[in-house]
Backbone as XML, in Angstrom:
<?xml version="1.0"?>
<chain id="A" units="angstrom">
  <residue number="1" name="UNK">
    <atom name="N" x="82.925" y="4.160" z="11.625"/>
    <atom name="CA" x="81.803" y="3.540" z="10.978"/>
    <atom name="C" x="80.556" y="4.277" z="11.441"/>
  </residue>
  <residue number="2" name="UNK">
    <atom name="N" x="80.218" y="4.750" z="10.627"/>
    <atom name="CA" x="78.701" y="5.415" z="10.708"/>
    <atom name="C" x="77.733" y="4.883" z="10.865"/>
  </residue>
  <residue number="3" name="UNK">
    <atom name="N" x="76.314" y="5.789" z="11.268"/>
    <atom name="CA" x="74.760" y="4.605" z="10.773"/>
    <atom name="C" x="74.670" y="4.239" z="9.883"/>
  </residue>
  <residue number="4" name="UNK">
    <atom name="N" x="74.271" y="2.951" z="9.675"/>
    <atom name="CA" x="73.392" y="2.049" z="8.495"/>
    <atom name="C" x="74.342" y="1.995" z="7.300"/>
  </residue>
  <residue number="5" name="UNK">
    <atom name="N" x="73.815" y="3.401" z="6.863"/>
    <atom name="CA" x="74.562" y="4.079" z="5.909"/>
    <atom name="C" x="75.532" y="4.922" z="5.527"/>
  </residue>
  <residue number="6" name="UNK">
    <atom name="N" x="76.769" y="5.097" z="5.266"/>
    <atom name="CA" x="76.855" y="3.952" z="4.300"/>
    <atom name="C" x="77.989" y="2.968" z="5.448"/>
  </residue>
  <residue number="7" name="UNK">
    <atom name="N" x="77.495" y="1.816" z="5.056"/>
    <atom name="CA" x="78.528" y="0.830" z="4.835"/>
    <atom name="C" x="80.055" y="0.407" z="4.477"/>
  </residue>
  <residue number="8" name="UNK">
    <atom name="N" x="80.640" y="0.168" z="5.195"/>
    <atom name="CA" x="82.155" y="-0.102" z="5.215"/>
    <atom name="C" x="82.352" y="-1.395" z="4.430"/>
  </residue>
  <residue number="9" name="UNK">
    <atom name="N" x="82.897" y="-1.525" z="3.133"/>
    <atom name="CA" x="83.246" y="-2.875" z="2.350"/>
    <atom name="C" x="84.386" y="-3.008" z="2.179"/>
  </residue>
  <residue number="10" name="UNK">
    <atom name="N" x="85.114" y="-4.251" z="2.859"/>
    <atom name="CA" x="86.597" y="-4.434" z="2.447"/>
    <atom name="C" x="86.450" y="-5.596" z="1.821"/>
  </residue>
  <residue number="11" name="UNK">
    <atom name="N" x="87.633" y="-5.764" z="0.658"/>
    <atom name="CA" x="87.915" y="-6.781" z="0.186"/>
    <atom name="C" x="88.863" y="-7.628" z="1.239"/>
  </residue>
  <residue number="12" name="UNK">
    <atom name="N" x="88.468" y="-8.928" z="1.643"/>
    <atom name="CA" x="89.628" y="-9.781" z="2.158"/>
    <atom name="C" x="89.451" y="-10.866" z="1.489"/>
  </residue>
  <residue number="13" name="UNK">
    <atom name="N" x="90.992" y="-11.393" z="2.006"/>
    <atom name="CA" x="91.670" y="-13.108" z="1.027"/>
    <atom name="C" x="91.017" y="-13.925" z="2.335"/>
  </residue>
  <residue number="14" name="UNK">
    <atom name="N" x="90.972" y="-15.199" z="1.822"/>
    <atom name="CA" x="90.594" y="-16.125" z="2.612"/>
    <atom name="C" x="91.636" y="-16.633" z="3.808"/>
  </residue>
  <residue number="15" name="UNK">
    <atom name="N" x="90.572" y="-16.886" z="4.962"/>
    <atom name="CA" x="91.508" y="-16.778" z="6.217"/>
    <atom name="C" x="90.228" y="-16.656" z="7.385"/>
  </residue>
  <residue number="16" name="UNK">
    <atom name="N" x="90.702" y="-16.654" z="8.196"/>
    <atom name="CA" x="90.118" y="-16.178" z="9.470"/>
    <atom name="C" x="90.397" y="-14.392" z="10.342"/>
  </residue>
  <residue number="17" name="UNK">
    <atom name="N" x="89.309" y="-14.224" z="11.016"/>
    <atom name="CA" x="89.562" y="-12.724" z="11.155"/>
    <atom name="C" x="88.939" y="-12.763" z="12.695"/>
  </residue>
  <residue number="18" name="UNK">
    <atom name="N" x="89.269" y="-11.185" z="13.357"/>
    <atom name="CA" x="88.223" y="-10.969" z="14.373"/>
    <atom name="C" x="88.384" y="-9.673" z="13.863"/>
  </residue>
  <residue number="19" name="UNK">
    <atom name="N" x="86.751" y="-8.840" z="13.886"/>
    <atom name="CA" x="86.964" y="-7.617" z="14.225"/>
    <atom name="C" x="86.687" y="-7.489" z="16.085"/>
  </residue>
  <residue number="20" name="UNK">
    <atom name="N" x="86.824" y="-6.088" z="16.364"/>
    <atom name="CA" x="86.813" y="-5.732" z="17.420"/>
    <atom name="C" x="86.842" y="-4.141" z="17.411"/>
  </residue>
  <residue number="21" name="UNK">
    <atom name="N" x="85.540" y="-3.704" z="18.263"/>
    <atom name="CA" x="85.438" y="-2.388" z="18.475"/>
    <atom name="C" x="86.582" y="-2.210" z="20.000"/>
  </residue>
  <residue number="22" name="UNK">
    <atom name="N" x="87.146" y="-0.770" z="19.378"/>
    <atom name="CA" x="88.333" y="-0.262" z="19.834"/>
    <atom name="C" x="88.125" y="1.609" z="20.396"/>
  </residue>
  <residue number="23" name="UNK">
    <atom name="N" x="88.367" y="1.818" z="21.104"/>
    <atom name="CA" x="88.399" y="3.550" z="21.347"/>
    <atom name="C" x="88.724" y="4.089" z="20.152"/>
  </residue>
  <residue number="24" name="UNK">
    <atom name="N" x="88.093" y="4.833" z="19.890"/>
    <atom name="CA" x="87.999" y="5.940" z="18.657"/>
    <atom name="C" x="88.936" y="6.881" z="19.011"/>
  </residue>
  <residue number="25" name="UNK">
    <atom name="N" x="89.612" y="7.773" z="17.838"/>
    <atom name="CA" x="90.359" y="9.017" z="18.486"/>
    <atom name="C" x="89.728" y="10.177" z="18.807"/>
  </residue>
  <residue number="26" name="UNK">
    <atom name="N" x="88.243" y="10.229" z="19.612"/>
    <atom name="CA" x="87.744" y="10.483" z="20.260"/>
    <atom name="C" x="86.644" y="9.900" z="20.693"/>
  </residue>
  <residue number="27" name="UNK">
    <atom name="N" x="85.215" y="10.226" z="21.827"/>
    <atom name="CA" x="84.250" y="9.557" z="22.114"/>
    <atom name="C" x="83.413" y="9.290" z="20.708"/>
  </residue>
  <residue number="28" name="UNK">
    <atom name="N" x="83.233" y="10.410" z="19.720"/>
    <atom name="CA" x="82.307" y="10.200" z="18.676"/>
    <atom name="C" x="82.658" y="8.781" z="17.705"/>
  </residue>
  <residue number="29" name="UNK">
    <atom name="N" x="83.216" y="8.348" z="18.031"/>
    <atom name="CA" x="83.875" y="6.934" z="16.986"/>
    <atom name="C" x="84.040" y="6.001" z="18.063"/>
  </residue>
  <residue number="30" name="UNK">
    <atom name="N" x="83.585" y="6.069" z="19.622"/>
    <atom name="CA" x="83.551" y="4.746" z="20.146"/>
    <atom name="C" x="82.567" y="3.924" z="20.623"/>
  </residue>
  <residue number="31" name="UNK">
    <atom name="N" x="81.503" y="4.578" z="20.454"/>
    <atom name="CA" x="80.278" y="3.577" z="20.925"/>
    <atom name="C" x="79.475" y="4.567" z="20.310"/>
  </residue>
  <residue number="32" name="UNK">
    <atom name="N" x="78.221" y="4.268" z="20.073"/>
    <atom name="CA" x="76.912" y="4.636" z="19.124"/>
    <atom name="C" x="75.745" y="4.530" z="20.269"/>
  </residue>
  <residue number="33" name="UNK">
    <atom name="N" x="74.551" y="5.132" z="20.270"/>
    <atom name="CA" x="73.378" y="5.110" z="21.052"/>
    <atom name="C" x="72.195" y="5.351" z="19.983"/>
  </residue>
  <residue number="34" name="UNK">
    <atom name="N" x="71.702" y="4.506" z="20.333"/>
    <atom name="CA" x="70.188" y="5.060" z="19.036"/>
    <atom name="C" x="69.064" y="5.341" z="19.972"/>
  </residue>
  <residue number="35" name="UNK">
    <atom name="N" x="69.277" y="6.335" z="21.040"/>
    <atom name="CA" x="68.081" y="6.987" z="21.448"/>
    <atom name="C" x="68.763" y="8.265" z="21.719"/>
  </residue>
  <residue number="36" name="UNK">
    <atom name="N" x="69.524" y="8.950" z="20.918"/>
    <atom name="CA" x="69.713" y="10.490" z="20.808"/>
    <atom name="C" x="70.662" y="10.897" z="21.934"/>
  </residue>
  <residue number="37" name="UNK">
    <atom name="N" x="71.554" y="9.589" z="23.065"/>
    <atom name="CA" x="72.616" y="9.614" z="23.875"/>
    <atom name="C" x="71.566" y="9.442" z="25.270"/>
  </residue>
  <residue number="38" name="UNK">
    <atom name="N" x="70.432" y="8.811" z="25.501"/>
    <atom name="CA" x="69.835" y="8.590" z="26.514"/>
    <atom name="C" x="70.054" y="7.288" z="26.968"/>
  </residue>
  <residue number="39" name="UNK">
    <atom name="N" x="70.525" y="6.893" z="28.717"/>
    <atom name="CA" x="70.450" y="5.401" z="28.933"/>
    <atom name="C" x="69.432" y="5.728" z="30.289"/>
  </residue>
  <residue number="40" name="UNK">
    <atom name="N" x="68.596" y="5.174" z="30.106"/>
    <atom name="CA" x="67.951" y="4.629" z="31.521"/>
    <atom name="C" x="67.597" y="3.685" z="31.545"/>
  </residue>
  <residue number="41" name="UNK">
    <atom name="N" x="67.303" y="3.426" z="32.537"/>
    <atom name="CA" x="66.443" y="2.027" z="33.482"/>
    <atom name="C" x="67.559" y="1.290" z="33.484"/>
  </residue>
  <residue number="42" name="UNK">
    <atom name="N" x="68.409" y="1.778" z="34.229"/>
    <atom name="CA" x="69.995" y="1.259" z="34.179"/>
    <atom name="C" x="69.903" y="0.030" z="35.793"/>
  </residue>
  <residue number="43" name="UNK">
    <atom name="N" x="70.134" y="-1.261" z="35.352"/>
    <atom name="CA" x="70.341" y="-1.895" z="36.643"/>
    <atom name="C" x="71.355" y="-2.321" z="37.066"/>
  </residue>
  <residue number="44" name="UNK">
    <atom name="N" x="72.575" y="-2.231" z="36.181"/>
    <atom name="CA" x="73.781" y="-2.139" z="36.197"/>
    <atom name="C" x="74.525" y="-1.772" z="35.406"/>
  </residue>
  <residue number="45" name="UNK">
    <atom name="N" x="75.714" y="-1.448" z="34.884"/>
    <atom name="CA" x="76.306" y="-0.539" z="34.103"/>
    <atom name="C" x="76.260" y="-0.806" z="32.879"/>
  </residue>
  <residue number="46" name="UNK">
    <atom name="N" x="75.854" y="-1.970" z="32.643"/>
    <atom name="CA" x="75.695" y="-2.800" z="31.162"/>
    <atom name="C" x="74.231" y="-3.590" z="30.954"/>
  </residue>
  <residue number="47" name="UNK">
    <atom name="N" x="73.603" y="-3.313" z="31.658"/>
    <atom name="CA" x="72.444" y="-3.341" z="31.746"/>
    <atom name="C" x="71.031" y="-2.601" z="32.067"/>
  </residue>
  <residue number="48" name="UNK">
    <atom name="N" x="70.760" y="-1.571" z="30.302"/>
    <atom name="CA" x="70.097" y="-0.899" z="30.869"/>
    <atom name="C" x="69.108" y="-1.037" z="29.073"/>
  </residue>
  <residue number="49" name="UNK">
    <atom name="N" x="68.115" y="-0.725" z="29.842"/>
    <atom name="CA" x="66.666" y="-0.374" z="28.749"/>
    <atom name="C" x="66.908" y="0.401" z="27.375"/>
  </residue>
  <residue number="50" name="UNK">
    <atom name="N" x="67.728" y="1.219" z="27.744"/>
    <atom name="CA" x="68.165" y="2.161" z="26.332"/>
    <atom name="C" x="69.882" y="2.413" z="26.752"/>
  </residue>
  <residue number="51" name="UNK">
    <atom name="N" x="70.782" y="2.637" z="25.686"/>
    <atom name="CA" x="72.439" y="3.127" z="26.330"/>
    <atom name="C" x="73.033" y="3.038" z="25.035"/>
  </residue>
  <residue number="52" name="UNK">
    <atom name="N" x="74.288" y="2.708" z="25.567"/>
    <atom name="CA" x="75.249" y="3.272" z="25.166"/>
    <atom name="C" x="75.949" y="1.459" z="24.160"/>
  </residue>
  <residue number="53" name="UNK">
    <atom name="N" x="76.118" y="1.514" z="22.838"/>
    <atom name="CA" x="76.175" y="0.691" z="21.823"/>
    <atom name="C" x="77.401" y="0.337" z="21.423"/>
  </residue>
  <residue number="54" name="UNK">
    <atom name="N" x="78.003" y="-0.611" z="21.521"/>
    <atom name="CA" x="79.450" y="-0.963" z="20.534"/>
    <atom name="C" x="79.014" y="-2.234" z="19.921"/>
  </residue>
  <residue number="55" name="UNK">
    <atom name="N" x="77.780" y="-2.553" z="19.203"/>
    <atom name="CA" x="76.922" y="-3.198" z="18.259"/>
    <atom name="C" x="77.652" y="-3.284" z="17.140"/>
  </residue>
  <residue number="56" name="UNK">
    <atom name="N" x="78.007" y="-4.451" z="16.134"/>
    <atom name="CA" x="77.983" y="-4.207" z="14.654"/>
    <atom name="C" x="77.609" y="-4.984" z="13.342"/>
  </residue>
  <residue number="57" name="UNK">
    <atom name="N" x="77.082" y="-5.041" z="12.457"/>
    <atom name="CA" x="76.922" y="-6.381" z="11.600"/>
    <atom name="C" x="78.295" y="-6.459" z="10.404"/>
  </residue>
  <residue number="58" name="UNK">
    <atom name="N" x="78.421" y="-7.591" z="10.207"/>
    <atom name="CA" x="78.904" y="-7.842" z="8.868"/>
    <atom name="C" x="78.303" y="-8.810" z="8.086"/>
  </residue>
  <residue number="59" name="UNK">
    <atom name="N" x="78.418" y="-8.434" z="6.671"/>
    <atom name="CA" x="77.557" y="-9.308" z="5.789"/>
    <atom name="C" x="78.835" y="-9.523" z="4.676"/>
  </residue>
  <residue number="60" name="UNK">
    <atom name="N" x="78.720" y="-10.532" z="4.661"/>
    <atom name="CA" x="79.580" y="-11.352" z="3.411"/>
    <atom name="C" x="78.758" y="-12.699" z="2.327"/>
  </residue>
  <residue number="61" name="UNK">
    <atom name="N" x="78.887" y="-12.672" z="1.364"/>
    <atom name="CA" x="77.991" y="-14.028" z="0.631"/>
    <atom name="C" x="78.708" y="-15.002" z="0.901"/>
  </residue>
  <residue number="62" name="UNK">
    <atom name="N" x="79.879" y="-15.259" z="1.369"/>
    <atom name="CA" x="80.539" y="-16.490" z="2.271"/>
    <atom name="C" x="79.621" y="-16.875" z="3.863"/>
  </residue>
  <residue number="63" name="UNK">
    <atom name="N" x="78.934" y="-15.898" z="4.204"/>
    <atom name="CA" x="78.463" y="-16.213" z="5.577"/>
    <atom name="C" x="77.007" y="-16.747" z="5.143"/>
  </residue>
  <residue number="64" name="UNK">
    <atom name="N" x="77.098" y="-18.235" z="4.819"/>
    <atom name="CA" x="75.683" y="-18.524" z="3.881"/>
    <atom name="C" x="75.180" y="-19.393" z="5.497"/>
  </residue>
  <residue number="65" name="UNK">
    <atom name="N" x="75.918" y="-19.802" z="6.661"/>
    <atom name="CA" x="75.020" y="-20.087" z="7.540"/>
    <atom name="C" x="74.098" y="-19.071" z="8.250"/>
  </residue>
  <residue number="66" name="UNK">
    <atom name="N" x="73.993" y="-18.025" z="8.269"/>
    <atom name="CA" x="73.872" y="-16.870" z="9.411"/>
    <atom name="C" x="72.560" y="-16.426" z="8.020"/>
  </residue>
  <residue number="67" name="UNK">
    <atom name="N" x="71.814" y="-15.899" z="8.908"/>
    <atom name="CA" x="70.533" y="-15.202" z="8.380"/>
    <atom name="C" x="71.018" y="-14.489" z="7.896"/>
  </residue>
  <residue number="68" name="UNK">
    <atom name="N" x="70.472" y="-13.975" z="6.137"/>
    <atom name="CA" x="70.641" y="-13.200" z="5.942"/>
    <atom name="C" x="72.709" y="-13.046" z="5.055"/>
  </residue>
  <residue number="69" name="UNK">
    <atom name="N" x="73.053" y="-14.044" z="5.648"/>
    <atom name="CA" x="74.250" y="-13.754" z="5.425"/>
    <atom name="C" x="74.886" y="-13.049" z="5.601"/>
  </residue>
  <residue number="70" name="UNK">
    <atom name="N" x="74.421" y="-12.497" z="7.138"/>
    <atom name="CA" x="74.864" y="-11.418" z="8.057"/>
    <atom name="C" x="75.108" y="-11.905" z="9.569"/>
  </residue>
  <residue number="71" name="UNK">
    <atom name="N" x="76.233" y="-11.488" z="10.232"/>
    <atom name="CA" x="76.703" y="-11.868" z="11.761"/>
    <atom name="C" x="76.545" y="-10.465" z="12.380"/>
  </residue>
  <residue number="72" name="UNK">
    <atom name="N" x="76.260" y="-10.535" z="13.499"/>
    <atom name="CA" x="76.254" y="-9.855" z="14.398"/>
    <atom name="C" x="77.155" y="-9.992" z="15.724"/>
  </residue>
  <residue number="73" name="UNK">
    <atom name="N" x="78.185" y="-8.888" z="16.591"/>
    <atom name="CA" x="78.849" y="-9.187" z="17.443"/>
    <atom name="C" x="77.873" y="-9.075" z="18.791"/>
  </residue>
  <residue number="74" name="UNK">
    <atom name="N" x="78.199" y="-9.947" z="20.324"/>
    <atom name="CA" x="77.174" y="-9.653" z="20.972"/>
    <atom name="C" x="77.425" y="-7.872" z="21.925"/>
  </residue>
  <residue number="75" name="UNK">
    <atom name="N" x="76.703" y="-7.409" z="22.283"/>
    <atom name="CA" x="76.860" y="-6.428" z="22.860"/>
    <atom name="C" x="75.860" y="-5.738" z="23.591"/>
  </residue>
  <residue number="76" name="UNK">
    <atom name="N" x="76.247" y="-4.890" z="25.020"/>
    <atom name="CA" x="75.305" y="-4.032" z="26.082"/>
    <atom name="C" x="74.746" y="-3.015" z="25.716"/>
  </residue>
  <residue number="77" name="UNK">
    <atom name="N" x="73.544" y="-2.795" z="26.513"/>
    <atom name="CA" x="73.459" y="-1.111" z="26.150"/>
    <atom name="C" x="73.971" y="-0.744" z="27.669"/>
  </residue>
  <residue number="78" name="UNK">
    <atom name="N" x="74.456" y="0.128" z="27.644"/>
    <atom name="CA" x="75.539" y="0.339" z="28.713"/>
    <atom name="C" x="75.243" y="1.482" z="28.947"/>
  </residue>
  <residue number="79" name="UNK">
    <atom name="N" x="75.356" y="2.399" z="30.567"/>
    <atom name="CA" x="75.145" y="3.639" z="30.732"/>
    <atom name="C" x="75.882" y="4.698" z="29.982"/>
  </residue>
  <residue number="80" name="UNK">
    <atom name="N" x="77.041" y="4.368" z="29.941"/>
    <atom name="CA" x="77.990" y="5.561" z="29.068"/>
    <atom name="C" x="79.192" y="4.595" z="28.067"/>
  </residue>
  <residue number="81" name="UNK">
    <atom name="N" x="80.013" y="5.684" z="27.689"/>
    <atom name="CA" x="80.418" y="5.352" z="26.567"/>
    <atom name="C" x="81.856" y="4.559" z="26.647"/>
  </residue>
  <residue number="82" name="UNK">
    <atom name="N" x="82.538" y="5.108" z="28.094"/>
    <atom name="CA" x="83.386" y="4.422" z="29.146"/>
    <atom name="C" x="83.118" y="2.768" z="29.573"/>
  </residue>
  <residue number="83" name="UNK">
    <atom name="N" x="81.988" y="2.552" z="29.851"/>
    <atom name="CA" x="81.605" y="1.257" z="30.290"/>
    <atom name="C" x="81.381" y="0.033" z="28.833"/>
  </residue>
  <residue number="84" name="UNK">
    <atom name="N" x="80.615" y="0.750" z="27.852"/>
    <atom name="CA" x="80.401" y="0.148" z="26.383"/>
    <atom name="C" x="81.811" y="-0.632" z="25.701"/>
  </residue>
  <residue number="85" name="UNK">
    <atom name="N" x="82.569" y="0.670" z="25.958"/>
    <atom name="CA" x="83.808" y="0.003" z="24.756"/>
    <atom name="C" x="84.440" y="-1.256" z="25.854"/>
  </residue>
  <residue number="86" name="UNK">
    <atom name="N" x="84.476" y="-0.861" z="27.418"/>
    <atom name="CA" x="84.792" y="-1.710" z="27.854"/>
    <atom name="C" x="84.661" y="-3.354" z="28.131"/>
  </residue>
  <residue number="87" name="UNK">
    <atom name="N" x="83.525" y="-3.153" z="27.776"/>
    <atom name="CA" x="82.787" y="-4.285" z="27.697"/>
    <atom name="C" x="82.036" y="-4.843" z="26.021"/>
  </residue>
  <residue number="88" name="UNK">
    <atom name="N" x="83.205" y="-4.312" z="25.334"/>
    <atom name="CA" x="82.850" y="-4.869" z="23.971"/>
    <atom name="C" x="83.461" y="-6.092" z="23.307"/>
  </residue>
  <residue number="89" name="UNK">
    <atom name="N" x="82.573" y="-6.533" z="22.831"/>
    <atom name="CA" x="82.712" y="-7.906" z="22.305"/>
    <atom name="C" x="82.973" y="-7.852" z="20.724"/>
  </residue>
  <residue number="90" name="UNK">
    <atom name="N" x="84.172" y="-9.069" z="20.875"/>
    <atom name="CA" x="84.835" y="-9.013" z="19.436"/>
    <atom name="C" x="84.071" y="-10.291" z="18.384"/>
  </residue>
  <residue number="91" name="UNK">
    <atom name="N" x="84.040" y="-9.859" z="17.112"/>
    <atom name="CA" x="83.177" y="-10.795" z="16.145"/>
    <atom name="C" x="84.471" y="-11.814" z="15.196"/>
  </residue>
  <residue number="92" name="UNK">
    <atom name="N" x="84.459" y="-12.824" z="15.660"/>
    <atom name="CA" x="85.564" y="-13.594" z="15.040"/>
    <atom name="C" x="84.664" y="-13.946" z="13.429"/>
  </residue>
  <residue number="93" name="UNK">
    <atom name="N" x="85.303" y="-14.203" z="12.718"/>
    <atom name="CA" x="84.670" y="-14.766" z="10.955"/>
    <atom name="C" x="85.635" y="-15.534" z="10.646"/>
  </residue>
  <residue number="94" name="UNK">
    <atom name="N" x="85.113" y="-16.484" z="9.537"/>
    <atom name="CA" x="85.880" y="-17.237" z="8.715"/>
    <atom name="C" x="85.427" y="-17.006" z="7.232"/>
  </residue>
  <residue number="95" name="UNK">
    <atom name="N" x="86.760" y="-16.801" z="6.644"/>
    <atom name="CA" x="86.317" y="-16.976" z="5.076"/>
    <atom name="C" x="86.533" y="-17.836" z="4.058"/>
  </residue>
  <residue number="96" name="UNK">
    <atom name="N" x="86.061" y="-18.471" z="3.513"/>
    <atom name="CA" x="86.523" y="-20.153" z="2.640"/>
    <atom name="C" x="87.356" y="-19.239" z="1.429"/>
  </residue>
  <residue number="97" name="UNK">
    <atom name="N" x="87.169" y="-18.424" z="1.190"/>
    <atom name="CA" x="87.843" y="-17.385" z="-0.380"/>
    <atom name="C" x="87.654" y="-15.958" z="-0.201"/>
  </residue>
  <residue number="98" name="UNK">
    <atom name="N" x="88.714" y="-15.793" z="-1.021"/>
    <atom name="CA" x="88.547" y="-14.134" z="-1.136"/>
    <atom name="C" x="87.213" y="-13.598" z="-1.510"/>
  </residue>
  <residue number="99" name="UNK">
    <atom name="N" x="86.916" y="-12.530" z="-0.436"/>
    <atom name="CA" x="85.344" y="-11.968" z="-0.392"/>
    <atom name="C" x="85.039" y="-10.713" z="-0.145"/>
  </residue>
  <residue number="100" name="UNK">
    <atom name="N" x="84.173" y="-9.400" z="-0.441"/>
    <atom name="CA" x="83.646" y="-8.543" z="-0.039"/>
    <atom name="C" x="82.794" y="-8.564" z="1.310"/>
  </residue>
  <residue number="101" name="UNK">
    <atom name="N" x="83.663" y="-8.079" z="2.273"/>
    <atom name="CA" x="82.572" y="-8.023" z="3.670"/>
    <atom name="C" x="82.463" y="-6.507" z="3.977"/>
  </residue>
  <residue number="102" name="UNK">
    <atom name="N" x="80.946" y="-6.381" z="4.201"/>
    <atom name="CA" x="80.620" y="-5.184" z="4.442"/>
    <atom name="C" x="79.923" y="-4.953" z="5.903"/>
  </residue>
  <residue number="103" name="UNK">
    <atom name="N" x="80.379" y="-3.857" z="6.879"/>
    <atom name="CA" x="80.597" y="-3.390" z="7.846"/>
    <atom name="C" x="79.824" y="-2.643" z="8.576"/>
  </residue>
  <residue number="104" name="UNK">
    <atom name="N" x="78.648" y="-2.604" z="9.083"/>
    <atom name="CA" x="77.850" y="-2.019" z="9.342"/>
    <atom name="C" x="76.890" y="-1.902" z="10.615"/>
  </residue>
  <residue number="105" name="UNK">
    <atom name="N" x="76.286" y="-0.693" z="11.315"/>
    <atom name="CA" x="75.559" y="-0.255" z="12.363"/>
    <atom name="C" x="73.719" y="-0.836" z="12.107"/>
  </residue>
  <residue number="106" name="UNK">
    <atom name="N" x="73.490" y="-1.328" z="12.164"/>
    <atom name="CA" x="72.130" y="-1.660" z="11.520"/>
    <atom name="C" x="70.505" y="-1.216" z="12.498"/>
  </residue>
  <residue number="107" name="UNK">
    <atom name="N" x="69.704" y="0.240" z="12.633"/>
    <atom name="CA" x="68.915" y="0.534" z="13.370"/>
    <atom name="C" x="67.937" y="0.795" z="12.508"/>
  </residue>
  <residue number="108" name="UNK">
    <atom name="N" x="66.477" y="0.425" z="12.465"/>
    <atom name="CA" x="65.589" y="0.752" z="11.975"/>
    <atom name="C" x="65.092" y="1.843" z="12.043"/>
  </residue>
  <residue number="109" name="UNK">
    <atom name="N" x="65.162" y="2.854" z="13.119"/>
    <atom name="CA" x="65.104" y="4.233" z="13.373"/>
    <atom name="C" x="66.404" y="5.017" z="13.561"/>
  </residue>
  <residue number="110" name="UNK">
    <atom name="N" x="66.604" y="5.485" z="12.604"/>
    <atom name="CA" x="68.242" y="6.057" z="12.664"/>
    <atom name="C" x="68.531" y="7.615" z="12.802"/>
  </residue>
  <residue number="111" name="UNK">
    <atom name="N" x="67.198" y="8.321" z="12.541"/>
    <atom name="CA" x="67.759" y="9.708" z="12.828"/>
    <atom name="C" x="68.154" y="10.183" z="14.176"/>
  </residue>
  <residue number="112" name="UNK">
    <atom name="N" x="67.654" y="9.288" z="15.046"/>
    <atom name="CA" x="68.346" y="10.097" z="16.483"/>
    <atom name="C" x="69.313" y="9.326" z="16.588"/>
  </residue>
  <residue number="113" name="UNK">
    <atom name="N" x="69.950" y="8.111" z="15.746"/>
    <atom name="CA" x="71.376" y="8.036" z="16.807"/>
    <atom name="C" x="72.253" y="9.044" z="16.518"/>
  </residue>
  <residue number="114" name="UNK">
    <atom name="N" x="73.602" y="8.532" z="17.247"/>
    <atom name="CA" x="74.414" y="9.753" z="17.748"/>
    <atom name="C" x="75.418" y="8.556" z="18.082"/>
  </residue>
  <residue number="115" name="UNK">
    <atom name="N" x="76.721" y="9.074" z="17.582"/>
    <atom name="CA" x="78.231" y="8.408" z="17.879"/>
    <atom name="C" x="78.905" y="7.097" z="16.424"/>
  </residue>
  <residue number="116" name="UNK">
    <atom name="N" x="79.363" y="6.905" z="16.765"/>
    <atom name="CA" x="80.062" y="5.793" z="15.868"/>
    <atom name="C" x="80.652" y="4.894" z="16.192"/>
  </residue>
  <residue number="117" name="UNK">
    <atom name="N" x="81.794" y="4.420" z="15.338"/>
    <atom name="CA" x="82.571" y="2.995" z="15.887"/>
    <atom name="C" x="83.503" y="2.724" z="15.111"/>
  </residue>
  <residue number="118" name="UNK">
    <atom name="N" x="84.731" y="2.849" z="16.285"/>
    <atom name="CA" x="86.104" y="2.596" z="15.459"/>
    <atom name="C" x="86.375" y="0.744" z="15.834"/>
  </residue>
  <residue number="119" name="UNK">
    <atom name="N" x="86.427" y="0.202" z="14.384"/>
    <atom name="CA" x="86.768" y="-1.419" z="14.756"/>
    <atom name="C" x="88.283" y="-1.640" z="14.315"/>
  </residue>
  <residue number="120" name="UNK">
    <atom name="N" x="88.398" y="-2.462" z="14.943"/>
    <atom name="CA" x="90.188" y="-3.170" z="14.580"/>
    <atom name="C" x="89.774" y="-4.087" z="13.871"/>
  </residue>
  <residue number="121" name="UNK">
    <atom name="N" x="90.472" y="-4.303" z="12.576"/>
    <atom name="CA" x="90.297" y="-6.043" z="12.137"/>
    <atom name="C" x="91.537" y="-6.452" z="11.978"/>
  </residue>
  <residue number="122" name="UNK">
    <atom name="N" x="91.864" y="-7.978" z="12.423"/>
    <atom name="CA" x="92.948" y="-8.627" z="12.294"/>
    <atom name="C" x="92.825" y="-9.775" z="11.582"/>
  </residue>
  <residue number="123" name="UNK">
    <atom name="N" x="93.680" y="-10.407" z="10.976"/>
    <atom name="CA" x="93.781" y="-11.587" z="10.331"/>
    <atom name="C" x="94.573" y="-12.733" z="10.875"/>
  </residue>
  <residue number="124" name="UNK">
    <atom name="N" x="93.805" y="-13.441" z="11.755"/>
    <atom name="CA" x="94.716" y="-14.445" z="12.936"/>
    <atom name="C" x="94.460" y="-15.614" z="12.336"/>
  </residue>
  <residue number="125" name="UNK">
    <atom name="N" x="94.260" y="-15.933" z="10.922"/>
    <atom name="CA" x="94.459" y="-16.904" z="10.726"/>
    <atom name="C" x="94.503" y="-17.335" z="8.815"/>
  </residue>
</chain>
């Protein structure tokens, strides 16, 4: 999954889901940084001023509680890219009907990021 743009849209049937960011088949697909791969003001490995991202939104017109009709998973900025995936957090959803959910990195300044994001989605319910 790339920046912003474009967007990942799958069709799913109604059910319950989690995605979850997963190691990429390499570093470039496992965590994202939107300051050009810089972390400082690091006060612990997952806690730092600028780092290392396993961030993601999804937007579905079923998600009519959530702003926007968009969820967000929670996540660190983390010194490196080792510590990020490790500490990544999975976005559970529910869907009342079959729906278009679309998949996405969301930064208002996007030309310096750098990396991506490989997610798992499952259907646990």
């Amino acid at each position: 999954m790339g920046q912003y743009e474009p967007y990942h849209q799958l069709t799913l049937e109604k059910g319950s889901y989690v995605a979850t960011p997963i190691k990429g088949d390499d570093d470039d697909f496992t965590a994202w940084n939107a300051w050009s791969g810089v972390a400082d003001e690091c006060t612990s490995p997952t806690e730092c001023k600028r780092g290392w991202l396993t961030s993601f939104n999804a937007w579905c017109q079923d998600f009519r509680s959530a702003p926007n009709n968009t969820i967000k998973n929670r996540s660190f900025r983390s010194e490196d890219i080792a510590t990020a995936i490790a500490h990544a957090n999975s976005l559970p959803f529910r869907l009342t009907r079959r729906s278009f959910v679309n998949f996405f990195i969301a930064d208002t300044l996007d030309d310096d990021n750098i990396g991506g994001l490989t997610i798992r989605l499952e259907k646990i319910g």
